[in-house]
C-alpha positions in Angstrom: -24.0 -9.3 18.7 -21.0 -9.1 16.6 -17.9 -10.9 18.3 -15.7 -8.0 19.1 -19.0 -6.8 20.9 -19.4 -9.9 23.0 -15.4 -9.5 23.8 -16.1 -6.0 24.8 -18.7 -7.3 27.4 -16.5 -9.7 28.6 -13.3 -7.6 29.6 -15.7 -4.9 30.9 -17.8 -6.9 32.9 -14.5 -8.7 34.5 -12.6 -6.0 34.8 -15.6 -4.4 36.4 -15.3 -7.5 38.9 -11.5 -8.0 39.6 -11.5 -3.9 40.0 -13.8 -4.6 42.9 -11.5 -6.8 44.1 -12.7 -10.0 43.6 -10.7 -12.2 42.3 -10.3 -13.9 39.1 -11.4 -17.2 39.2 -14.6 -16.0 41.5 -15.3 -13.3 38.8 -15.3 -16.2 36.3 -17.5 -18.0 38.4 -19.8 -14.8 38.8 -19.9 -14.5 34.6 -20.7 -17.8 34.3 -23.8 -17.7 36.0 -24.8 -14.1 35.3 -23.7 -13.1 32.0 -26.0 -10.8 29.6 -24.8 -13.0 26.5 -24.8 -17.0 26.5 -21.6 -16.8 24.4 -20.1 -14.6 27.7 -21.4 -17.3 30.1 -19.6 -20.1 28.0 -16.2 -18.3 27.6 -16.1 -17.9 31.2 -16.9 -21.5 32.1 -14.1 -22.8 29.6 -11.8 -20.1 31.0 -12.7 -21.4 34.5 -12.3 -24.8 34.1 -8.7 -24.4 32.6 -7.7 -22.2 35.8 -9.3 -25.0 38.0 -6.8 -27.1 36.7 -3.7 -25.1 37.7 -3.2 -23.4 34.3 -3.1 -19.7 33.7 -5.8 -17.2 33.5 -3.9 -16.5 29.3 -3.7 -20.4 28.9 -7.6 -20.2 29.3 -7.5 -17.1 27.1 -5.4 -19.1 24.3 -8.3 -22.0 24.9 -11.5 -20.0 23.9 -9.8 -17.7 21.2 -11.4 -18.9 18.3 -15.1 -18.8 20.0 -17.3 -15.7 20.0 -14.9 -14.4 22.6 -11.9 -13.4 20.9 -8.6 -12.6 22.8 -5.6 -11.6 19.8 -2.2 -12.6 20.3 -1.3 -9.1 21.2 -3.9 -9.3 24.5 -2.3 -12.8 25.5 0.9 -11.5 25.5 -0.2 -8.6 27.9 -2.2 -10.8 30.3 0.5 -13.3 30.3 3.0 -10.3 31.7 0.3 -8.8 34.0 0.0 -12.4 35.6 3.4 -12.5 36.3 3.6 -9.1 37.7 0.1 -8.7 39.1 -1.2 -6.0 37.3 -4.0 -8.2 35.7 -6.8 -5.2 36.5 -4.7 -3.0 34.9 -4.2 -4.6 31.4 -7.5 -5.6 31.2 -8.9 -1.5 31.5 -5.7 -1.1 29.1 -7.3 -3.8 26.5 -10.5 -2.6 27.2 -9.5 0.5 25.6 -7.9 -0.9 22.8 -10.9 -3.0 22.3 -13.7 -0.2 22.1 -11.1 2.4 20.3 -11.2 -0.3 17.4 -14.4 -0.4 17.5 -15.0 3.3 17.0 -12.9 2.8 14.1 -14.7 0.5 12.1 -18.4 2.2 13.0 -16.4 5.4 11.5 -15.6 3.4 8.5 -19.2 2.5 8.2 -20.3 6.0 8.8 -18.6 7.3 5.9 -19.2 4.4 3.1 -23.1 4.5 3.7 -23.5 7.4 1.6 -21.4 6.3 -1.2 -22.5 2.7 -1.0 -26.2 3.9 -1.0 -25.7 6.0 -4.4 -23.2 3.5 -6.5 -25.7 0.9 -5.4 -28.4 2.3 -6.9 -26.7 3.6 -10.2 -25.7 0.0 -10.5 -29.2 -1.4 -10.3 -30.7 1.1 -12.5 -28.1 -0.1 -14.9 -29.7 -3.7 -15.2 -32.5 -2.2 -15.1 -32.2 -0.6 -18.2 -29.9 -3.6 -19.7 -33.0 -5.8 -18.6 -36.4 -3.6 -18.8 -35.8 -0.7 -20.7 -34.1 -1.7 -23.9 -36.5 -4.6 -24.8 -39.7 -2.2 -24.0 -38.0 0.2 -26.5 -37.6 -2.7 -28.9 -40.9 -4.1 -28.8 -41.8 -0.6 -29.4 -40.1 -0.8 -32.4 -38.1 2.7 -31.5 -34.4 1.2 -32.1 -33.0 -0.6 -34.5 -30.8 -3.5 -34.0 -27.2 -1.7 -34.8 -28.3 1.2 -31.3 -29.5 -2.0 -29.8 -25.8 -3.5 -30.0 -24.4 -0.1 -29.0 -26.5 0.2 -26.7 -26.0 -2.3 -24.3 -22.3 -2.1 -25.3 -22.7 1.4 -23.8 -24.6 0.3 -20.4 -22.0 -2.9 -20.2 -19.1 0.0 -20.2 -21.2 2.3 -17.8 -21.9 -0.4 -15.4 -18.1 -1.8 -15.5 -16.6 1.6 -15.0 -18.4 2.0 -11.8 -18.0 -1.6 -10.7 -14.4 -0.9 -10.9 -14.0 3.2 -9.8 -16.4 1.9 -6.8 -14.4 -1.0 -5.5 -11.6 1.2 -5.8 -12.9 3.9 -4.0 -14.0 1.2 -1.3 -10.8 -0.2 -1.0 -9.0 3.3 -0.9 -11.3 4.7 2.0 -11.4 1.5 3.8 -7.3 1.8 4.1 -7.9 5.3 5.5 -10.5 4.9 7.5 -10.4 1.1 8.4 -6.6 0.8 9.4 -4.1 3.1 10.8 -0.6 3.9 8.7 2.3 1.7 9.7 3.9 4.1 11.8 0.8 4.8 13.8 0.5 1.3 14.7 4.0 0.3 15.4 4.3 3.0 18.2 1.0 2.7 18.8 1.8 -1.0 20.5 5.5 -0.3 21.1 3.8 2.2 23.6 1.7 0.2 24.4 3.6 -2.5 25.3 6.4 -1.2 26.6 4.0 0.7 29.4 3.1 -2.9 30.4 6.8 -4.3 31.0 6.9 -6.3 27.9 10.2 -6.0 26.5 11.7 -4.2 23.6 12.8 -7.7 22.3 9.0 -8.5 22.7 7.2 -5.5 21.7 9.4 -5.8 18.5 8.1 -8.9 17.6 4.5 -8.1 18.0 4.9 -4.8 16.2 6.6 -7.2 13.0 3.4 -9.3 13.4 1.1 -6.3 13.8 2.3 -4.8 10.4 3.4 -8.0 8.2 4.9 -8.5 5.2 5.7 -4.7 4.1 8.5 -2.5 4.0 8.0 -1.7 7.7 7.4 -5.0 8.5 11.1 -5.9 6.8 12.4 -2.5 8.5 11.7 -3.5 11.5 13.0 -7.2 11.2 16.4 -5.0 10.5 15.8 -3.3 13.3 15.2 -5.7 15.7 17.8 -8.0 15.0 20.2 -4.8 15.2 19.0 -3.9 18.8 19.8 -7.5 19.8 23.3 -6.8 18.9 23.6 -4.3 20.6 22.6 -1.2 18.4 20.9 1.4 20.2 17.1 1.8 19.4 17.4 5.3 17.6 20.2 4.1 15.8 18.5 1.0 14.7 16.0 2.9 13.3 17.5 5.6 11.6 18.9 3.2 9.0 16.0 2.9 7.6 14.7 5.6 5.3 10.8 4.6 5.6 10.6 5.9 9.3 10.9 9.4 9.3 14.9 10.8 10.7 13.1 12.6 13.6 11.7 9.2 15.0 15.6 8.8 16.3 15.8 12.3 17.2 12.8 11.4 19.3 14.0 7.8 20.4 17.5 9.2 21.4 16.2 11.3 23.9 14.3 8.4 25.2 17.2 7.2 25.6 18.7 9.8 27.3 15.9 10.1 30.2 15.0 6.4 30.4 11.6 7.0 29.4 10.7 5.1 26.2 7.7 4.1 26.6 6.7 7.7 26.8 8.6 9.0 24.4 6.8 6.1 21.7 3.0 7.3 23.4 4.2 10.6 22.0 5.3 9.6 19.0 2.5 7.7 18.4 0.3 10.7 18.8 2.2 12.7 16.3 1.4 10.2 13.6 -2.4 9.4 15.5 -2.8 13.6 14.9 -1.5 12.9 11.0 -3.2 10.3 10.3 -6.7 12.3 11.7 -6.0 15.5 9.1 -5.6 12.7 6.4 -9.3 11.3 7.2 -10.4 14.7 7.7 -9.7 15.6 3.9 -10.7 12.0 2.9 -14.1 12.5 4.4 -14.8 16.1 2.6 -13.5 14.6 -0.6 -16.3 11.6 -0.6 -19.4 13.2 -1.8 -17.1 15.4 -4.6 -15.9 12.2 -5.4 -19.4 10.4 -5.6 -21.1 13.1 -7.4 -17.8 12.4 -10.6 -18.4 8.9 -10.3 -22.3 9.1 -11.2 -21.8 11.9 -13.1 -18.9 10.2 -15.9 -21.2 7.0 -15.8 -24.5 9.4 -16.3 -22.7 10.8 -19.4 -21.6 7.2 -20.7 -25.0 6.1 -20.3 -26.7 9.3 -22.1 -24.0 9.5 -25.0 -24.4 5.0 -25.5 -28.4 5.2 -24.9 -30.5 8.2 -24.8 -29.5 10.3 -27.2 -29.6 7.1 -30.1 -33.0 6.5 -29.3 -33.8 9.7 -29.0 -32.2 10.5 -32.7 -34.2 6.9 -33.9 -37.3 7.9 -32.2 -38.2 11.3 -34.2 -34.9 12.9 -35.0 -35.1 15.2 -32.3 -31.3 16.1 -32.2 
């Protein structure tokens, strides 16, 4: 069980309890005893022995977060809040939520590179093959010379590197559609987020900057948050910078207007959710077009480098 599995079970199991009212430190007593996964019954224990001591349910979070339970920054934050406002069972159904839509994400991601893997890996092996197996049986039977030996496995040495590299870059190109949302999806995405669960602007800002990183939202928003805190109004703060959309302002003025923020960002956040959908759409009808180019320019490298010398060598057939 992968680790984002067993922290599934976890939150769902104890959210299962504390939504039945029992409370925390009972329901950690109950996993501990009773878990379905031994690395459940541990994370519980650890978690439970830090409460015991008159820390936080979060500080026990921050304890076990590099185990096979694994609580992000993001979810500490959240609990931390709910703890301090009581709204513990709700967070955790919220980061239950979170937990299994990432999940759905990367089995989607898996779903759509088995095909391509399957094929590139096998054009790939048939390539030593031949480098390995097929040009010495053709030497030993004495069909080439050595001057289409050189070209050759010149030729299957350029087949094989051109789809090496078109393959890891078709990887790396599907795995940023498919295995990550765009910027803008994610920063309102947890602004939303957030901001539903009483963390503050100041707050949600900072984990959207660590969410994102070192990019030109990630810099945007540094701008941006260090405008609001003196005293620049949200949609103004963001309209200075060109790499969010103008109607995001639009959009975030309003929320100013009716006090409703948080809202405003959930819709946002589906505008771009909704874009970023069509985008994988189209992605996923393009795959098997782009597949069947792949083999097919390596096919033609391999024929033009390999069959059709020997072919000429073996009886002057063309």
């Amino acid at each position: 069980m992968s680790r984002n599995s067993r922290t599934i079970q976890f939150v769902d199991m104890l959210h299962s309890l504390v939504k039945g009212n029992t409370g925390l430190v009972d329901a950690l007593h109950i996993l501990a005893g009773k878990g379905i996964d031994p690395a459940v019954r541990i994370c519980a224990q650890k978690i439970r022995a830090v409460m015991e001591k008159g820390r936080s349910f979060s500080d026990g979070l921050e304890a076990v977060s590099g185990g096979a339970v694994y609580f992000a920054p993001l979810y500490r934050t959240l609990i931390n809040a709910a703890e301090n406002t009581g709204t513990i069972n709700t967070v955790l159904e919220v980061i239950l939520a979170d937990l299994k839509r990432k999940q759905q994400a990367r089995e989607n991601l898996l779903g759509v590179m088995v095909y391509p893997a399957i094929i590139i890996t096998i054009a790939f092996a048939g390539t030593l093959v031949l480098l390995f197996k097929g040009i010495p049986m053709f030497i030993e039977a004495g069909l080439v010379t050595e001057a289409v030996v050189d070209s050759a496995v010149s030729g299957i040495a350029a087949a094989g590197i051109f789809l090496f590299i078109t393959g890891g870059v078709l990887f790396a190109v599907y795995y940023q559609i498919f295995g990550r949302d765009s910027p803008e999806n994610k920063v309102f995405y947890l602004l939303s987020f957030l901001l539903q669960n009483n963390i503050s602007v100041h707050d949600a800002l900072s984990q959207c900057i660590a969410s994102v990183g070192v990019s030109k939202h990630g810099k945007a928003l540094v701008s941006i948050k260090k405008d609001n805190e003196s005293g620049v109004r949200l949609p103004e703060a963001f309209g200075k910078h060109p790499v969010f959309p103008a109607y995001i302002s639009g959009w975030l003025a309003i929320a100013g207007e009716n006090g409703n923020m948080a809202g405003v960002c959930g819709t946002i956040y589906a505008h771009f959710q909704e874009r970023d959908a069509r985008v994988r759409a189209i992605a996923a009808k393009c795959i098997e077009p782009a597949i069947i180019i792949i083999t097919g320019i390596y096919l033609l490298i391999v024929i033009q480098a390999v069959i059709l010398p020997i072919l000429t060598r073996a009886g002057g057939i063309l």
